[in-house]
N, C-alpha and C positions, 0 to 999 in steps of 0.2 A: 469329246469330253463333255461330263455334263456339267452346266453349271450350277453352283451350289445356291444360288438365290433363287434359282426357278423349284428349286426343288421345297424349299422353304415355303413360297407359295404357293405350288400345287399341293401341298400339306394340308390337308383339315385340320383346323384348330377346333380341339377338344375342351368347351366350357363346361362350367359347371354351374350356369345358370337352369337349366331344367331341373338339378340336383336339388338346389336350394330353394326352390320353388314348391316342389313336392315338401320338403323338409317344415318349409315357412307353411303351406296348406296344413300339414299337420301336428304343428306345436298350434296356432290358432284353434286350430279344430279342439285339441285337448284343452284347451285354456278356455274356449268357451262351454264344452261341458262341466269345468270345474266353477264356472260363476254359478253356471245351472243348477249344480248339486250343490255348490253353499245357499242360493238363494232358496231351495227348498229347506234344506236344514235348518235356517234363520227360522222359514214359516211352520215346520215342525215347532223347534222353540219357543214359537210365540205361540200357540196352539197350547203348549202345557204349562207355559206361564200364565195363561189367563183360567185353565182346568184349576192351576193348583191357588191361583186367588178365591175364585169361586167357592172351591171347597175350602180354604180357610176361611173366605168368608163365613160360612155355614159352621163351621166348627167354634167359632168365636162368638156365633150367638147359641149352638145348643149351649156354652160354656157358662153364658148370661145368663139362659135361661134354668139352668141346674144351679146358678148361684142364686138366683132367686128365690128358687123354689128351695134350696134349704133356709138362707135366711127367715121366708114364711113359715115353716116348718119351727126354726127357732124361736120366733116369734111366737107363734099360738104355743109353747110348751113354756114358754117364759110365762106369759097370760096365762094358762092354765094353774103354773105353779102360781103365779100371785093371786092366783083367784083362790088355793086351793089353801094358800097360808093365810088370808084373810078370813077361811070360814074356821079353822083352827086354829087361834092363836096360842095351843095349849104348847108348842113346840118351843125350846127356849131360844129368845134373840143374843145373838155375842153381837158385842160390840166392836164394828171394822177398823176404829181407826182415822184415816186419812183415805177418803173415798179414790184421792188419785192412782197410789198406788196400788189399790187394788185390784184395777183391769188388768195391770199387764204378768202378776203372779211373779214376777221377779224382786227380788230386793237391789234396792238403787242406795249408791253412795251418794251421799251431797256433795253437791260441786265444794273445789276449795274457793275459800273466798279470795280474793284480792287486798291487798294490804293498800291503805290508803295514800294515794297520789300525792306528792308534796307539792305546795304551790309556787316554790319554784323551779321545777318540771315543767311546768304546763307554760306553754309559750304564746305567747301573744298574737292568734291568725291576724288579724287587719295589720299587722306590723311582719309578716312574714317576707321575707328578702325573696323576690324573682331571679336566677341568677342563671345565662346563658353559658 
């Protein structure tokens, strides 16, 4: 008869440590390609966020430089006409009014006024209660 415990032992035992080795070699392996490829990504990133400052920076000063250049343009055509109505005064002057409202070409309501505060409303601050 044979016995059943020698047989158990002359058994090879089948792990699955080789299995899990290859397995663990290739989830690393992919894991460190995937830092690889974000860390270029990142440095792509930063490459068109410093393209796209540069060129707004550039773009914010031609923007200066075209508001300049009409304000001067504004400028000499103002000077021009006040140079052009002081040599003809045959042109007739109206009169504006109230110089403030006249920059902004809207008509403004006046504010309402406030009715006046009674004095006993008005409370005494140096006597004012601190109360926790």
């Amino acid at each position: 008869m044979v016995n059943p415990m020698v047989d158990k032992i002359v058994k090879p035992k089948h792990t699955l440590l080789p299995l899990l080795t290859v397995l663990f070699l290739i989830s690393y392996s992919l894991l460190t390609m995937l830092v690889v490829e974000q860390g270029r990504t990142i440095e792509s990133q930063r490459f068109l966020i410093r393209q796209l400052f540069t060129d707004s920076g550039e773009l914010t000063a031609l923007k200066g430089n075209a508001v300049q250049k009409n304000n001067a343009e504004a400028q000499a055509q103002a000077e021009a006409k006040a140079h052009s109505q002081a040599q003809a005064p045959s042109s007739p002057v109206t009169p504006r009014g109230n110089a403030k409202s006249d920059h902004s070409g809207k008509l403004r309501r006046p504010l309402p006024q406030k009715p006046p505060q009674a004095t006993s409303d008005t409370a005494d601050e140096r006597r004012a209660l601190v109360s926790i």
